[in-house]
VOGU-3710 file (C-alpha; in Angstrom, 3 decimals, decimal comma):
1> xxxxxxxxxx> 7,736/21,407/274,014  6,468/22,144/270,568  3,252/19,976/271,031  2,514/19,560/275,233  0,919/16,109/275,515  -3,167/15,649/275,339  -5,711/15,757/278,219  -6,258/11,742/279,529  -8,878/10,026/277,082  -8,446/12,247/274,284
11> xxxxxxxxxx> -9,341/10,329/270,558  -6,437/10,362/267,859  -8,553/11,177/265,488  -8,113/14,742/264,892  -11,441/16,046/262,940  -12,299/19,198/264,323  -15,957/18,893/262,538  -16,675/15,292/264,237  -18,338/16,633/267,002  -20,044/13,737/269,639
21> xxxxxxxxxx> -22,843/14,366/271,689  -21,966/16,105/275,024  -23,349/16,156/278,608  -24,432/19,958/279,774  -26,120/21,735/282,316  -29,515/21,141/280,982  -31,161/19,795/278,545  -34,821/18,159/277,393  -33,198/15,096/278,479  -32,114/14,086/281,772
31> xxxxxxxxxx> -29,757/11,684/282,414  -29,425/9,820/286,171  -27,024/6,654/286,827  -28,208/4,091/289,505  -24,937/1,947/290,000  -26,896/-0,688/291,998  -26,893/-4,304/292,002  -26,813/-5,722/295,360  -30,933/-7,873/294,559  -29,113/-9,808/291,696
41> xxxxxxxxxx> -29,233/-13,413/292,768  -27,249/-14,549/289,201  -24,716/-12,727/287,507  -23,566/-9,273/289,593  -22,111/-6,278/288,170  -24,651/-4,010/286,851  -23,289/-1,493/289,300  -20,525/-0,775/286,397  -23,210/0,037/283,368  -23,980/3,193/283,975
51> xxxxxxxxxx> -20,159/4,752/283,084  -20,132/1,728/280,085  -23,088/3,318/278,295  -22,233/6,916/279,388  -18,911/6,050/277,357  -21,185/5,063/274,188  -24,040/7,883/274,442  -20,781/10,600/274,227  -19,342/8,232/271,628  -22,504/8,987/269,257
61> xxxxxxxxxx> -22,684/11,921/266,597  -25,906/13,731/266,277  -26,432/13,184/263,012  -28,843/10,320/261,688  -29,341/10,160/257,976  -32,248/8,175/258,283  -34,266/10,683/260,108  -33,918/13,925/261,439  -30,445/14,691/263,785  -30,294/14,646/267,613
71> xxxxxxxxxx> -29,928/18,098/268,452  -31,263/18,058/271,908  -29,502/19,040/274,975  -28,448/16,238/277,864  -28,353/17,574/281,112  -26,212/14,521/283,023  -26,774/14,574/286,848  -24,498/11,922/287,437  -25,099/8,864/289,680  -26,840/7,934/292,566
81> xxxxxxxxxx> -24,952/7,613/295,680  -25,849/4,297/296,624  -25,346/2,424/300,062  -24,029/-0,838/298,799  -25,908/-3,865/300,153  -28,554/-0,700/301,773  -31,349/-0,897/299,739  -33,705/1,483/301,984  -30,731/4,227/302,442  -30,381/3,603/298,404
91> xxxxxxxxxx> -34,239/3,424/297,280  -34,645/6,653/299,000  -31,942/8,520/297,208  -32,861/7,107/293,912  -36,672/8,423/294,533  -35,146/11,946/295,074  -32,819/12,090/292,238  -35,666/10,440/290,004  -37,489/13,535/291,455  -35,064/16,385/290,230
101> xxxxxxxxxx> -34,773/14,478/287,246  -38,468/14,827/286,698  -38,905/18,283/287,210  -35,928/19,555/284,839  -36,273/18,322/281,493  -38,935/16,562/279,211  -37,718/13,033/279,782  -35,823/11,542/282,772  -33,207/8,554/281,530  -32,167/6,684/284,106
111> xxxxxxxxxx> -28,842/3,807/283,731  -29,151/1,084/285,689  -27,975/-1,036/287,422  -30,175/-4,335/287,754  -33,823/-4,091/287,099  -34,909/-3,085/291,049  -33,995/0,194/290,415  -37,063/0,859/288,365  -39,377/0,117/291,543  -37,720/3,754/292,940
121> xxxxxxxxxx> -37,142/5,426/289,798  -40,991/5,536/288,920  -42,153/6,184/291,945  -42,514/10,415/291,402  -44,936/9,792/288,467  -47,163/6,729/290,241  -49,992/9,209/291,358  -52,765/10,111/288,412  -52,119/6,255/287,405  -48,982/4,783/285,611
131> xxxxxxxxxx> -48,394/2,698/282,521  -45,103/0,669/282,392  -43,846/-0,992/278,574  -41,519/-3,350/279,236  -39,424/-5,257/277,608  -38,065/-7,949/279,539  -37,790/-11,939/279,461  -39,199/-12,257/282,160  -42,085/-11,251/284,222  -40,817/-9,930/287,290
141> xxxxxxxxxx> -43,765/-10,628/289,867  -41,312/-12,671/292,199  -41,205/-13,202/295,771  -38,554/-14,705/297,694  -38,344/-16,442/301,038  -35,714/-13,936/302,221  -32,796/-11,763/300,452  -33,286/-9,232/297,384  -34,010/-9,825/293,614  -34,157/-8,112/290,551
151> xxxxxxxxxx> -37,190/-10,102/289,631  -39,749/-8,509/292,075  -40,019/-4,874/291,390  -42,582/-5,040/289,564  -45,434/-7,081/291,716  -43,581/-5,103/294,632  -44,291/-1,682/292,522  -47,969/-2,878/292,063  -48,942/-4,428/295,653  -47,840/-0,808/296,243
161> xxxxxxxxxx> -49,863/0,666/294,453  -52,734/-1,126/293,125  -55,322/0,358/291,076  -52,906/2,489/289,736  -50,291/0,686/287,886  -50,873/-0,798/284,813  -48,103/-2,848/282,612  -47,569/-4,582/279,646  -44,360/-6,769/278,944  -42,988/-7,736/275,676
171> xxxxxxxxxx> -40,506/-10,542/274,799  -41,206/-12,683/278,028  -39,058/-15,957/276,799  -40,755/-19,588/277,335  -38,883/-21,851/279,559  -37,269/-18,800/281,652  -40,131/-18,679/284,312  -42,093/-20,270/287,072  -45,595/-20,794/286,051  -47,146/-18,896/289,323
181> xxxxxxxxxx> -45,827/-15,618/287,679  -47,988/-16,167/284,577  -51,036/-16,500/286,745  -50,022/-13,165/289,104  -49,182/-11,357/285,679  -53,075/-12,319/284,678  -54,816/-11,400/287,987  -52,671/-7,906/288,326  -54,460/-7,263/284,823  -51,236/-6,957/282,673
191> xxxxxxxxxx> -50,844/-7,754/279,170  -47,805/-10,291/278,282  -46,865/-10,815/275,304  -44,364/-13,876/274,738  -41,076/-13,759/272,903  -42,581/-16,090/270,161  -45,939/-14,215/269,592  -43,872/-11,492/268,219  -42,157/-13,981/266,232  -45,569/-15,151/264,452
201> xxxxxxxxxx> -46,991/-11,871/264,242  -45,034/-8,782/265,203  -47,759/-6,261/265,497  -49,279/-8,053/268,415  -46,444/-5,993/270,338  -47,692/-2,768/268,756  -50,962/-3,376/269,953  -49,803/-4,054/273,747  -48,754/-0,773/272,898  -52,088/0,243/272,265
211> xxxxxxxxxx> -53,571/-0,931/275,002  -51,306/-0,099/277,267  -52,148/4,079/275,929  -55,984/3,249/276,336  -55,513/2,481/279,712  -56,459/5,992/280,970  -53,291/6,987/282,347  -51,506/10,346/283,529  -47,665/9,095/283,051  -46,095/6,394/281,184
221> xxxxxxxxxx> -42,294/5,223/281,311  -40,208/2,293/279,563  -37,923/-0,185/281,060  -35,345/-1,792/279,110  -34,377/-4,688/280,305  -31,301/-6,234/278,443  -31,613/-9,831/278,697  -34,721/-9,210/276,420  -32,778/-9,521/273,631  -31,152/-12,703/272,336
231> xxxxxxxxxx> -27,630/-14,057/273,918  -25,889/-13,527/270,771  -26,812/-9,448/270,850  -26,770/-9,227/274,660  -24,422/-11,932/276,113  -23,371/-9,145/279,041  -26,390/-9,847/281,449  -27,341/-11,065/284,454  -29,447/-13,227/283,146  -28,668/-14,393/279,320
241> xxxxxxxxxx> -31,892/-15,493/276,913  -31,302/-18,190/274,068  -34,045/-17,338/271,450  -34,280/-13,740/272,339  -35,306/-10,980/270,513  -33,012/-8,948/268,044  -32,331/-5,241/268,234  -34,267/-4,342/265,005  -38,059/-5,960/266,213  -37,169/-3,730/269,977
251> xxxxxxxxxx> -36,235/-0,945/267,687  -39,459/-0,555/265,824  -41,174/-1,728/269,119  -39,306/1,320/271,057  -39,835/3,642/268,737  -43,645/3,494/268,142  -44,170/3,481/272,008  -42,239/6,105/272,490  -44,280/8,109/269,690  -47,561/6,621/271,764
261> xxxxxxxxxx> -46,776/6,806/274,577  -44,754/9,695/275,205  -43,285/8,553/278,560  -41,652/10,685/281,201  -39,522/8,352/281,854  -36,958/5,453/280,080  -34,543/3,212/282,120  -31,671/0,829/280,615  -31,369/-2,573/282,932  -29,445/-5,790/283,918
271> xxxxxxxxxx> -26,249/-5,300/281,553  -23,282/-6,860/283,204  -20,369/-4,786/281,359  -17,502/-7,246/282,766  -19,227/-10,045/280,833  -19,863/-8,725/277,673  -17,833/-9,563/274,923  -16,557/-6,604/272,899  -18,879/-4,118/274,108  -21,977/-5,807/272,233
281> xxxxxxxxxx> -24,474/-5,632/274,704  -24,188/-2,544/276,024  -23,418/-0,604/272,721  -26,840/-2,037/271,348  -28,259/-0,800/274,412  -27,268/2,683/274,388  -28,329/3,245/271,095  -31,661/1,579/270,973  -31,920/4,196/274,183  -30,351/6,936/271,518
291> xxxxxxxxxx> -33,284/6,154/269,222  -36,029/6,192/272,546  -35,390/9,308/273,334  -35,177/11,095/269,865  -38,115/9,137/269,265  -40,047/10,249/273,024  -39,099/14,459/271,793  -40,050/13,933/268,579  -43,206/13,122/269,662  -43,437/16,467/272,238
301> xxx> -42,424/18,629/269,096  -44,931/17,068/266,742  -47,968/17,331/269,164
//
């Protein structure tokens, strides 16, 4: 044959100076997927994000015009290997790879999988105190009569480990919660700020920012939680958010925490690839995660 036929997956366009951003050995950033869904109560199938926005990180150039090129190495461990429906064979193994992933680059990424996954994947960095931003619609202090949900991690992550946990969460949406989590929320000493603040005054989520890096912390980390943003920019969730935010307010957001804050860690949660429609929500998602992490070196290389 003149021409033997092309490797599985390979793109028709043939440009051998479009070159896409590539997984290595190591890197500054570290990349860990969680496949696990089994505490969503709503819409399952989070468990199939992590490949989704692997395919759009690898889809991505390095070059930004807008500010200065990616040119930092991704060292991609893979995924977890969950026990589905075994979420104390599972939390375990997501602690240890969280663990490697801490120890061998400057920031660990971690692809969720629904939002209980960032109970396990913080728990290396909890000791010395730990500051969460979080974007999320909702508050996440749940508890349930029996079963698993998404929305507990986070009073679960602080009845753990009180005194030493601090969080503030941005873009909680009215009309999405019971009223008892607003009052756990106040006594755990977080600071909320609601969808529509932002709306009236943006830079009242800058300065949750603030507070949240006057807290006198050792580590910091971000959670992403899709159904922050608005249905029509994140229809692929568990749990979809009329009125949401848009990508641009969680970009600026995003990017001056990460500047602040420089957190060890960043996760990307709840997106439900099976109900997306044309890849919307999780291609916003990966690259508002692009922009995090360029955003989270910068800041190492500017200190």
């Amino acid at each position: 044959m003149d021409e033997p036929p092309q490797p599985p997956g390979s793109r028709l366009l043939r440009d051998p100076w479009d070159v896409r951003i590539k997984p290595s050995t190591k890197g500054e950033v570290v990349i860990v997927g969680v496949p696990w869904d089994w505490s969503t109560s709503g819409r399952p199938g989070a468990r199939f994000a992590p490949s989704k926005l692997r395919e759009w990180i690898y889809r991505f150039t390095g070059h930004a015009p807008s500010s200065i090129d990616f040119k930092y190495g991704i060292a991609d461990l893979g995924d977890v290997r969950v026990a589905p429906g075994d979420i104390h064979v599972t939390s375990r193994r997501i602690v240890e790879a969280a663990r490697i992933a801490y120890t061998q680059g400057r920031v660990a990424v971690f692809l969720g999988g629904d939002h209980s996954i960032t109970r396990w994947t913080v728990e290396p960095i909890v000791e010395g105190g730990l500051g969460i931003l979080v974007l999320d619609a909702h508050y996440d202090m749940r508890s349930v009569e029996e079963g698993l949900t998404s929305g507990s991690w986070l009073w679960d992550l602080w009845t753990a480990h009180k005194g030493k946990v601090k969080a503030a969460t941005i873009g909680v949406s009215d009309y999405s919660n019971p009223e008892y989590l607003a009052i756990r929320a106040r006594e755990a000493g977080f600071r909320i700020t609601p969808r529509l603040k932002i709306l009236e005054n943006p830079q009242e989520a800058l300065e949750a920012v603030d507070w949240l890096a006057e807290q006198g912390l050792e580590n910091f980390y971000i959670s992403v939680d899709a159904d922050h943003l608005d249905i029509s920019n994140a229809p692929g969730v568990n749990s979809p958010t009329p009125l949401g935010m848009t990508p641009w307010e969680s970009l600026r957001i995003l990017d001056y925490a990460a500047r602040k804050l420089k957190p060890r860690g960043v996760d990307v949660v709840e997106i439900t690839p099976q109900l997306d429609v044309a890849d919307i929500t999780v291609a916003t998602l990966a690259k508002l995660l692009m922009y995090t992490i360029h955003s989270t070196l910068s800041s190492y290389t500017n200190s």
